[in-house]
C-alpha positions as CSV (number, residue, x, y, z in Angstrom):
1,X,0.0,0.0,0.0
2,X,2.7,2.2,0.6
3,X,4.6,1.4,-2.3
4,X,1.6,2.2,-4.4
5,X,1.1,5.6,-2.4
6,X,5.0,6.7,-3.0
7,X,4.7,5.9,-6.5
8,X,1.1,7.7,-7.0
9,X,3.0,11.2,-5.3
10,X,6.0,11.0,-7.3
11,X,4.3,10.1,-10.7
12,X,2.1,12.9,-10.6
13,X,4.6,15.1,-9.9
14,X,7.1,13.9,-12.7
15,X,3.9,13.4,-15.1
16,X,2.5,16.9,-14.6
17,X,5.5,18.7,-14.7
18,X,5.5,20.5,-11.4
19,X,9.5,20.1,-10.4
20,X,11.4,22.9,-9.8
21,X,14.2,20.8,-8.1
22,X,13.4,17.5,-10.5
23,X,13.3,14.0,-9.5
24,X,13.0,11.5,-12.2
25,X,11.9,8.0,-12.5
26,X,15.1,7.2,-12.5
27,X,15.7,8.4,-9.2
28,X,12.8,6.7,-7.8
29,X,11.9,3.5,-9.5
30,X,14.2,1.5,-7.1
31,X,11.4,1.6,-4.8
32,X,9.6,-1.0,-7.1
33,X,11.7,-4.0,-5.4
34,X,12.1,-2.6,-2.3
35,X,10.4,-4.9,0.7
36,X,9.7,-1.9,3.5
37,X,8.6,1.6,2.2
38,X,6.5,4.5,4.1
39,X,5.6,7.2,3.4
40,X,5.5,10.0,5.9
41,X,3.7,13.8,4.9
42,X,2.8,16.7,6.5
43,X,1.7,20.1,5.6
44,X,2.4,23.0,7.5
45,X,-0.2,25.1,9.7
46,X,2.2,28.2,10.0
47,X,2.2,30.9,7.7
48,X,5.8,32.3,8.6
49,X,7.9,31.1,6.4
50,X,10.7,29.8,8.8
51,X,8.8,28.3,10.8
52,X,6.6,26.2,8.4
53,X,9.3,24.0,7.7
54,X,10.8,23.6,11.4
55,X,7.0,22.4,12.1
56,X,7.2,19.7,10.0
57,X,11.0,18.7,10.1
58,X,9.8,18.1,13.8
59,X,6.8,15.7,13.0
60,X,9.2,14.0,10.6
61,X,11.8,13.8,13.1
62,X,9.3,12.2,15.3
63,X,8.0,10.0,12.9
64,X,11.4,8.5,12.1
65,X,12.1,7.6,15.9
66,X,9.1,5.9,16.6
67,X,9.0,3.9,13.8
68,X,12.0,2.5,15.5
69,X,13.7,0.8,12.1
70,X,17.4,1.5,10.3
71,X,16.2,2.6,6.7
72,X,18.7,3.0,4.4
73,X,17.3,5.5,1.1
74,X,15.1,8.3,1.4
75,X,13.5,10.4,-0.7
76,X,11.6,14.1,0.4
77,X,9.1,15.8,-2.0
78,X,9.3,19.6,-0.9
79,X,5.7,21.2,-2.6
80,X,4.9,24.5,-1.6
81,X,2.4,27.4,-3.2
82,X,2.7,31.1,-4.3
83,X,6.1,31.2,-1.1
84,X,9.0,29.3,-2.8
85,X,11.9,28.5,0.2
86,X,13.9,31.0,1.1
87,X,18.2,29.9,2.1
88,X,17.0,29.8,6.0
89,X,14.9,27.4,5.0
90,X,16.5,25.4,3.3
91,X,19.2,25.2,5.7
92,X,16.9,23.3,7.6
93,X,16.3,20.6,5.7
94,X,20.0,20.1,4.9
95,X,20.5,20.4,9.2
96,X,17.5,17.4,9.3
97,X,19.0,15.7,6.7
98,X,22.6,16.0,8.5
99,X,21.2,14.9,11.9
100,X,18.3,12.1,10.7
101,X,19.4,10.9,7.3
102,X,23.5,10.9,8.1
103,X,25.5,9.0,5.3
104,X,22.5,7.4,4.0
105,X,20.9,8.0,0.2
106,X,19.0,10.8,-0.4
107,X,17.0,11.9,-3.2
108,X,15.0,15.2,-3.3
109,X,13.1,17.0,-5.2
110,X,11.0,20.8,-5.1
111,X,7.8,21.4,-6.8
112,X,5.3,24.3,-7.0
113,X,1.9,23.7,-7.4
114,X,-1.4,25.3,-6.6
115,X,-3.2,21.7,-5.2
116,X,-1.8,22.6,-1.7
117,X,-2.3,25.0,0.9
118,X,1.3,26.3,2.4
119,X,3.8,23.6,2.7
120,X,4.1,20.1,2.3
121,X,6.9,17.6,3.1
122,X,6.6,13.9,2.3
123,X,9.5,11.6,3.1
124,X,9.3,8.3,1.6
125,X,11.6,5.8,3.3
126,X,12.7,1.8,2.7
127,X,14.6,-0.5,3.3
């Protein structure tokens, strides 16, 4: 189910168009054989722009501990509206990434669309 759900986010995204920071299926289709993938999203309910992203860096963070497993690749999906990230922001995802995602793969990607309402950050995750 999750597989499906990582796959339905990031196709639409690379099928519409909407990158600005581009993921292809390339980056992404090793999902296909891998046995444990979640997805975790949130949107943020702050308008400030700094602090929309520490709000959901920190249910992310949280996310990750509890689940309590080792994953080894990630990939985040950054969407956002009319406020594109500013530097500050940014410099907190590469700080998350730093502290939660260490040495492990990464993939990322940025997209603008008009389907959400602020922010939203889904990490997709396996093992």
């Amino acid at each position: 189910m999750e597989k499906e759900k990582a796959f339905k986010i990031l196709d639409n995204l690379t099928n519409n168009g909407l990158w600005t920071v581009s993921l292809s299926k390339k980056d992404y289709g090793y999902i296909e054989n891998e046995k444990d993938v979640v997805c975790f999203s949130y949107s943020s309910s702050i308008d400030k722009q700094d602090k929309r992203f520490e709000e959901v860096f920190d249910k992310l963070a949280e996310d990750l501990f509890n689940s309590g497993k080792e994953y080894q690749r990630f990939i985040m999906v950054m969407e956002y509206n009319a406020n594109e990230p500013r530097m500050s922001e940014m410099q907190l995802f590469f700080e998350f990434s730093t502290k939660y995602i260490k040495e492990k793969k990464l993939s990322w990607g940025m997209a603008r669309h008009n389907d959400i309402e602020g922010l939203r950050i889904t990490l997709i995750a396996s093992r």
